[in-house]
C-alpha positions in Angstrom: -22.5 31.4 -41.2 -20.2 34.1 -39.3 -21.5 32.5 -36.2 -20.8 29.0 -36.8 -17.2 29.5 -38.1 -16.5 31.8 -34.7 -18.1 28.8 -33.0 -15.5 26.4 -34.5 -12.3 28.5 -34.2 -13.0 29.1 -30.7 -13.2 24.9 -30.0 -10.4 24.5 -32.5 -8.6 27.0 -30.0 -9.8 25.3 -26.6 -9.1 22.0 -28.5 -5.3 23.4 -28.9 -4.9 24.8 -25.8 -6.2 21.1 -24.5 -3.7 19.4 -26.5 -0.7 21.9 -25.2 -1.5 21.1 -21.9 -1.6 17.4 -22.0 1.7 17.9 -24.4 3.2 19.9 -21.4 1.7 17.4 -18.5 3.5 14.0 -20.8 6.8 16.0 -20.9 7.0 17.0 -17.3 5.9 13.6 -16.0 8.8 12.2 -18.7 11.4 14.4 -17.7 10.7 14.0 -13.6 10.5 10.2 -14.6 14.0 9.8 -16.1 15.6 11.8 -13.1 13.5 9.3 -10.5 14.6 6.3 -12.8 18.0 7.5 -12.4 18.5 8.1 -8.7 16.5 4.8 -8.1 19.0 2.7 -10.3 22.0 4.4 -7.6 20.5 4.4 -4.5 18.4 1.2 -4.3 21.1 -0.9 -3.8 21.3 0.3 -0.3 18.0 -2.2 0.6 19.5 -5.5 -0.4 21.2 -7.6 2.0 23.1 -10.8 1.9 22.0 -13.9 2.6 22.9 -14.1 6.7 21.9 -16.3 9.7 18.7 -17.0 10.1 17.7 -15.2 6.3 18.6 -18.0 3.9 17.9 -16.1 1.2 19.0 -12.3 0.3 16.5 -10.0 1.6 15.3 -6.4 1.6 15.6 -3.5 4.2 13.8 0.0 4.3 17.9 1.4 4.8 18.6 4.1 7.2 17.2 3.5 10.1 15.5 0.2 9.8 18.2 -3.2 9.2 15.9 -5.8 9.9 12.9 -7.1 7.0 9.5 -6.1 7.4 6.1 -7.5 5.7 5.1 -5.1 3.9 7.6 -2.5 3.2 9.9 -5.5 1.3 6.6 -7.0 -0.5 6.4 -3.4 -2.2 10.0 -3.0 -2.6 9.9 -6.8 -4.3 6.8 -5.3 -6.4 9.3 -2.3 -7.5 12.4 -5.3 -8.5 9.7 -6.6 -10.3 9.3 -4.1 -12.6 13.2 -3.7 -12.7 13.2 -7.1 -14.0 14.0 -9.1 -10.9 11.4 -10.7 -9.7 13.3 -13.2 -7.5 14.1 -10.8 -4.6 9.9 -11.0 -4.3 10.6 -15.0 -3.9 13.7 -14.3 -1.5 10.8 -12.6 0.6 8.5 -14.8 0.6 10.9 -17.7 1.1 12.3 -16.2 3.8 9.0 -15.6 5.7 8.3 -19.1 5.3 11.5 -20.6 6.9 10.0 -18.4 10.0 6.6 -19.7 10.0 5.6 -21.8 13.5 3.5 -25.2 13.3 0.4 -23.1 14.1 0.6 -21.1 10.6 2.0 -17.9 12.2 4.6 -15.7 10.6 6.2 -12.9 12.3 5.7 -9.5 10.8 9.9 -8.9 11.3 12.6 -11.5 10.1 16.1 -10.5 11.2 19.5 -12.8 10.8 18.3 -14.0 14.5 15.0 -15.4 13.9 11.7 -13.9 13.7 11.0 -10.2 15.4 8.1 -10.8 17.7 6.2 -7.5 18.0 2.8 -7.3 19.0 0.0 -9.4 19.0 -1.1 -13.0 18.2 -0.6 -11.9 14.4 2.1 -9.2 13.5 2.5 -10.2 9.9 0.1 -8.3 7.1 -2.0 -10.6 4.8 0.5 -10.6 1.3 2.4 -13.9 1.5 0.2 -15.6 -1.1 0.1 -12.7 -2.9 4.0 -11.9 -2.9 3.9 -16.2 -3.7 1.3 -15.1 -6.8 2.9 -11.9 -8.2 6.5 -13.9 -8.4 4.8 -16.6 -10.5 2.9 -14.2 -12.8 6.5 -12.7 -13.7 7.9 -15.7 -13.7 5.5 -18.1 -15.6 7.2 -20.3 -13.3 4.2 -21.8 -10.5 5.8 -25.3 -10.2 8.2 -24.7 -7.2 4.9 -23.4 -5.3 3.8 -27.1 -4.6 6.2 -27.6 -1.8 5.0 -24.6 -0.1 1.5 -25.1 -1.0 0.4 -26.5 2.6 2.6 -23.7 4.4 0.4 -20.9 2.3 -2.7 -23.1 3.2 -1.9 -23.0 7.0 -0.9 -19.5 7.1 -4.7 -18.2 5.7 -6.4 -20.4 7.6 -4.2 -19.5 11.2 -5.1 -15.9 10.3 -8.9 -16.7 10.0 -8.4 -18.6 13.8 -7.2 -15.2 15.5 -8.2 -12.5 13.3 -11.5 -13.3 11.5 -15.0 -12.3 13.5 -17.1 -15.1 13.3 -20.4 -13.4 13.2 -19.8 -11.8 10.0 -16.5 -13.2 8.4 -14.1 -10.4 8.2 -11.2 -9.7 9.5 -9.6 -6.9 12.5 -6.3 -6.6 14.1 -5.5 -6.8 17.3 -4.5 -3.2 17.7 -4.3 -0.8 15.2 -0.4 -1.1 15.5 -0.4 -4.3 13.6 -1.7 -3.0 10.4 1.5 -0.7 9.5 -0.3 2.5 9.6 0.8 2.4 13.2 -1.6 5.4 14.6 -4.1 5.6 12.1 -7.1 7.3 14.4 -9.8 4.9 12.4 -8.0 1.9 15.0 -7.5 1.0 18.7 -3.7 1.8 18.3 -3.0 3.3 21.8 -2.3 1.1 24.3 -4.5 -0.8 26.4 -7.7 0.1 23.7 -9.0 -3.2 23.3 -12.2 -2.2 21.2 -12.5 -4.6 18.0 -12.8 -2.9 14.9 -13.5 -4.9 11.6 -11.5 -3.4 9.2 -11.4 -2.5 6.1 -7.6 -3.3 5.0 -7.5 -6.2 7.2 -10.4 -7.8 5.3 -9.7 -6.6 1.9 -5.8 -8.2 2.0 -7.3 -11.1 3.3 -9.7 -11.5 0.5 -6.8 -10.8 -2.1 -4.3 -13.3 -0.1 -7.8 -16.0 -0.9 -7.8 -14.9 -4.4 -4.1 -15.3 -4.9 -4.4 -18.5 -3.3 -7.0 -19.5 -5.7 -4.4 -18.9 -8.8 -1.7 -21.1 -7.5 -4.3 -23.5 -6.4 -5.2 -23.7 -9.9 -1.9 -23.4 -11.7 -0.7 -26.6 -10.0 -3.8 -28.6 -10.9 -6.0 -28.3 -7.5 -9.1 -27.1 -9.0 -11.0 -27.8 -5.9 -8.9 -25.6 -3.9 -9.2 -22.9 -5.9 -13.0 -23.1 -6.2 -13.5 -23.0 -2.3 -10.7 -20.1 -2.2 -12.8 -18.2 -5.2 -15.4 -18.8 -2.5 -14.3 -17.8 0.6 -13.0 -14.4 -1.0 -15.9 -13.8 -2.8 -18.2 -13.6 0.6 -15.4 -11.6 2.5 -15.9 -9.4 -0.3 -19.8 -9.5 0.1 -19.5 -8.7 4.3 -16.8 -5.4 3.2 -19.9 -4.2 0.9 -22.6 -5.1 2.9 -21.2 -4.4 6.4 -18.3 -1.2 5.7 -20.4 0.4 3.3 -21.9 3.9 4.2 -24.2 4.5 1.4 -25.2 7.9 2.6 -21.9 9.1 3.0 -20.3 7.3 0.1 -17.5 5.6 1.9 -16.1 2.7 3.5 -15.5 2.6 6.9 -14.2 0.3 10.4 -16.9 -0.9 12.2 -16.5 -0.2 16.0 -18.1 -4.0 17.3 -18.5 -2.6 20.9 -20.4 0.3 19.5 -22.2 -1.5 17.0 -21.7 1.4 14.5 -19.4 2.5 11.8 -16.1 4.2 12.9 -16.6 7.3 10.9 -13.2 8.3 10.2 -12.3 9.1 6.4 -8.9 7.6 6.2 -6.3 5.9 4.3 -7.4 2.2 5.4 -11.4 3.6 3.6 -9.9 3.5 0.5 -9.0 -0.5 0.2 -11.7 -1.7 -1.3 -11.8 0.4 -4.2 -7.6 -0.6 -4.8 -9.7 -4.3 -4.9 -12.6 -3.1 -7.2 -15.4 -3.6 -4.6 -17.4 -0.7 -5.3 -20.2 -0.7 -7.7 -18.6 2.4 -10.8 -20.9 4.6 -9.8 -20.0 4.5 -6.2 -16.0 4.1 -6.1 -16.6 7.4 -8.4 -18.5 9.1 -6.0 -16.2 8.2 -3.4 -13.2 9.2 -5.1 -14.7 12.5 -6.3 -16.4 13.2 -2.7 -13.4 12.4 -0.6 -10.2 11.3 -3.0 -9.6 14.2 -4.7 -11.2 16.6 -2.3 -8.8 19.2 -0.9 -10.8 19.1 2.0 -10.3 15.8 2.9 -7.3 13.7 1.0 -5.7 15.7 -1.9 -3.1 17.9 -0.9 -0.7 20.2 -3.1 1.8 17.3 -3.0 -0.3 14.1 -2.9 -3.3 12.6 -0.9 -3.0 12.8 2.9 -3.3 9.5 5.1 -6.1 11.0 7.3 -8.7 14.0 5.8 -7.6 17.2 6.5 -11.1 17.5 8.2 -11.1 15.4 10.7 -9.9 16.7 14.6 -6.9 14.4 14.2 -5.5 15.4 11.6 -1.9 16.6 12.4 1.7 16.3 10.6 4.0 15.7 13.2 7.2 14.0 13.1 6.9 10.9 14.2 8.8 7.9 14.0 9.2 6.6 17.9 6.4 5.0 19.3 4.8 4.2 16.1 5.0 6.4 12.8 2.5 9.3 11.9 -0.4 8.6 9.6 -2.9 11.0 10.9 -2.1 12.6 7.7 1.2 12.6 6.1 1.6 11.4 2.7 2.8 8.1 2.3 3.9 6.4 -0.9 2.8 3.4 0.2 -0.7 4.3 0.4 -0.7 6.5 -3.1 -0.2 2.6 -4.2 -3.6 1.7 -2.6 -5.3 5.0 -4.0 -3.6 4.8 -7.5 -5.2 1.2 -7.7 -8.5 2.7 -7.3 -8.3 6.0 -9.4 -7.2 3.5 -12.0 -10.4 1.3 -11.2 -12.7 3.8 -11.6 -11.5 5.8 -14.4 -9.8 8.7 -13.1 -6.2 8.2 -14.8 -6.3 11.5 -15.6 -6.5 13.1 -12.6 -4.0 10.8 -10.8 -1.2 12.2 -12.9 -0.4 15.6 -11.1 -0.9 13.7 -8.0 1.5 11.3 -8.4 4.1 13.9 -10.3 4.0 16.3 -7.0 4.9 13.3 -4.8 7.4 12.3 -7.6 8.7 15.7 -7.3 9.1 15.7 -3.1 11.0 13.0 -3.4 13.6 13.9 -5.9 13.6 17.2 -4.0 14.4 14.9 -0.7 17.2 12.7 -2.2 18.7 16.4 -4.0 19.3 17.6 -0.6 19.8 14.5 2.0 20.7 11.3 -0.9 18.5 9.5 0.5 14.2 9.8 1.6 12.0 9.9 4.4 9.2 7.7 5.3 6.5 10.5 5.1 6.2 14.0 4.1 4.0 17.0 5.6 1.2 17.0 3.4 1.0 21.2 3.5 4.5 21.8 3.0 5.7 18.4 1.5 8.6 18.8 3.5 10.3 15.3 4.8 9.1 13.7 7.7 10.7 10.7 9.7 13.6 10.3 10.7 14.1 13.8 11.9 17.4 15.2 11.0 18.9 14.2 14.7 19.3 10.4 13.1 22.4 10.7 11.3 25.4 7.7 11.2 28.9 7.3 12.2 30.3 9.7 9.9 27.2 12.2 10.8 25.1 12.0 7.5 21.4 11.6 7.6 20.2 8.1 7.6 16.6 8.8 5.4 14.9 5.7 4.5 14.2 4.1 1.1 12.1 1.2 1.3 8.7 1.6 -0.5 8.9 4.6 -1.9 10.8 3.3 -4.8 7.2 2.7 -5.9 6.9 5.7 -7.4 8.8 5.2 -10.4 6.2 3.0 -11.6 3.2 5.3 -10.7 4.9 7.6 -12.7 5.5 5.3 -15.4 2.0 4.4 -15.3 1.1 8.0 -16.1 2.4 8.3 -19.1 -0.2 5.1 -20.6 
């Protein structure tokens, strides 16, 4: 009898002690919240522009030292408003792309009050529009307006699947690793004149979410064939990532090198896609997150998860912002989206917490000191990386950036579910 009630004060104590710390972990991420939430509210008017030129609608700038608005970076922003309960900067975005888009289907990747941005490539321009077009609706409850643009959205998908789709096995590569936003991500031909293909595995996986999208406003407005052959087509680009960029052995996703005719071994930001789409059987996305995810030898980091695993012989954290910017291992808020989607996916909420509170925690940290962010942060010493502290404006304070890091207030927020 002594035994058993020694045996149940010592779980009621571990049970306690359990409790305290989740009570202490809820407070923190509360408290860190409610400063972020703050600073966001006063800062994040710095990204939105007037309605000018060639932008017919208002539109959304990283700040500092970017003017001009870029795919991606004002699709998450647009995400963030529409938490904040304005979703029509999300439809500014993707109404503005449109304006820009050629008779062929193509979209530049930049829109500034002169016209489109041409960059590199036949296809600058990440695969979100119909997703951007999807999220705005499912805010809005509003899908009506999309009819007009219905045939633009159409074009668009099917121009991409003309230049950047491999025929042979249906999924999708960019031109040069440039393209695809993490500008020097090792896992990519980014350096110039590299022209290996490599099917990848964010190029396919945003393809096969722009199908999907396109599926949902093909069926909110009534074309239930559409949406059928969209359900379809992203259902076997789904099939190719799992059957093609699947490493069973290792438990990851990875490129696939076409004039090697292997997988591009490299554990990187980009691997981690398909799990932010659900793709992996439980069992595997687990395994994956547990092997490499949350791994200090490869992703996590005392202030968030790297871009590129600390054990590969690229990793560095330089500051870079001029040719391209670094991912070879910087964190990047951007990407703690992409791997937030898939802890969530595959059941480790728990463990995403601290991760997103450190980075929550470098960033307030960044705006205490400059009022403003950088793009990226060291991943050892979570100090701020890009733009250095050279790029300051006319009255010599430090530009920063802002952009899609404001993403973090709902990563946080998140947490606390």
């Amino acid at each position: 009898m002594k035994k058993f009630i020694i045996l149940a004060a010592s779980a009621i104590i571990a049970l306690c002690s359990c409790n305290n710390t989740e009570n202490s972990m809820t407070k923190e991420i509360q408290s860190t919240l409610d400063l972020l939430r703050a600073e966001y509210e006063r800062i994040s008017p710095r990204v939105i522009q007037p309605a000018e030129g060639f932008l017919k609608y208002p539109y959304l700038i990283p700040a500092g030292f970017y003017h001009q608005m870029w795919d991606w970076d004002a699709y998450f922003m647009s995400t963030w408003f529409i938490y904040k309960g304005k979703p029509e900067y999300m439809k500014y975005w993707a109404l503005n792309f449109l304006e820009g888009m050629d008779d062929n289907g193509y979209v530049a990747g930049c829109m500034t009050t002169k016209g489109p941005r041409l960059v590199r490539g036949t296809f600058f321009m990440k695969p979100f529009l119909s997703q951007g077009v999807q999220r705005y609706c499912q805010a809005t409850g509003d899908w009506e307006w999309t009819r007009v643009y219905y045939e633009k959205l159409c074009k668009v998908l099917s121009y991409r699947d003309s230049v950047q789709m491999d025929d042979a096995t249906g999924l999708y590569f960019w031109e040069m690793g440039f393209q695809s936003g993490a500008d020097n991500n090792p896992a990519l031909n980014y350096l110039e004149g590299d022209d290996r293909r490599f099917l990848a595995t964010d190029c396919s996986v945003m393809q096969m979410l722009e199908y999907k999208a396109q599926a949902d406003i093909a069926g909110h407005i009534g074309l239930e064939a559409d949406a059928k052959a969209f359900l379809e087509k992203a259902e076997a680009i789904g099939k190719a990532v799992n059957s093609i960029l699947w490493d069973d052995a290792d438990k990851c996703y990875y490129n696939f090198n076409c004039e090697a005719g292997a997988l591009h071994k490299k554990v990187s930001y980009n691997c981690f896609w398909p799990l932010y789409a659900g793709l992996a059987s439980q069992e595997d996305g687990a395994e994956m997150i547990r092997r490499y995810l949350i791994n200090e030898k490869h992703m996590l980091s005392p202030y968030g998860l790297r871009s590129l695993s600390a054990s590969d012989p690229d990793y560095n954290n330089e500051n870079i912002i001029i040719p391209y910017s670094n991912w070879q291992g910087p964190i990047w808020v951007p990407a703690l989206v992409v791997y937030a989607g898939g802890m969530e996916n595959y059941g480790f909420h728990e463990e995403l917490k601290p991760i997103v509170l450190n980075t929550a925690k470098i960033l307030l940290a960044d705006i205490a000191k400059f009022d403003t962010m950088h793009e990226n942060y060291h991943a050892e010493t979570g100090e701020g990386l890009a733009p250095d502290p050279g790029y300051v404006d006319e009255n010599g304070k430090f530009i920063g950036f802002i952009s899609w890091n404001l993403c973090a207030e709902y990563l946080l927020e998140n947490c606390l579910k």
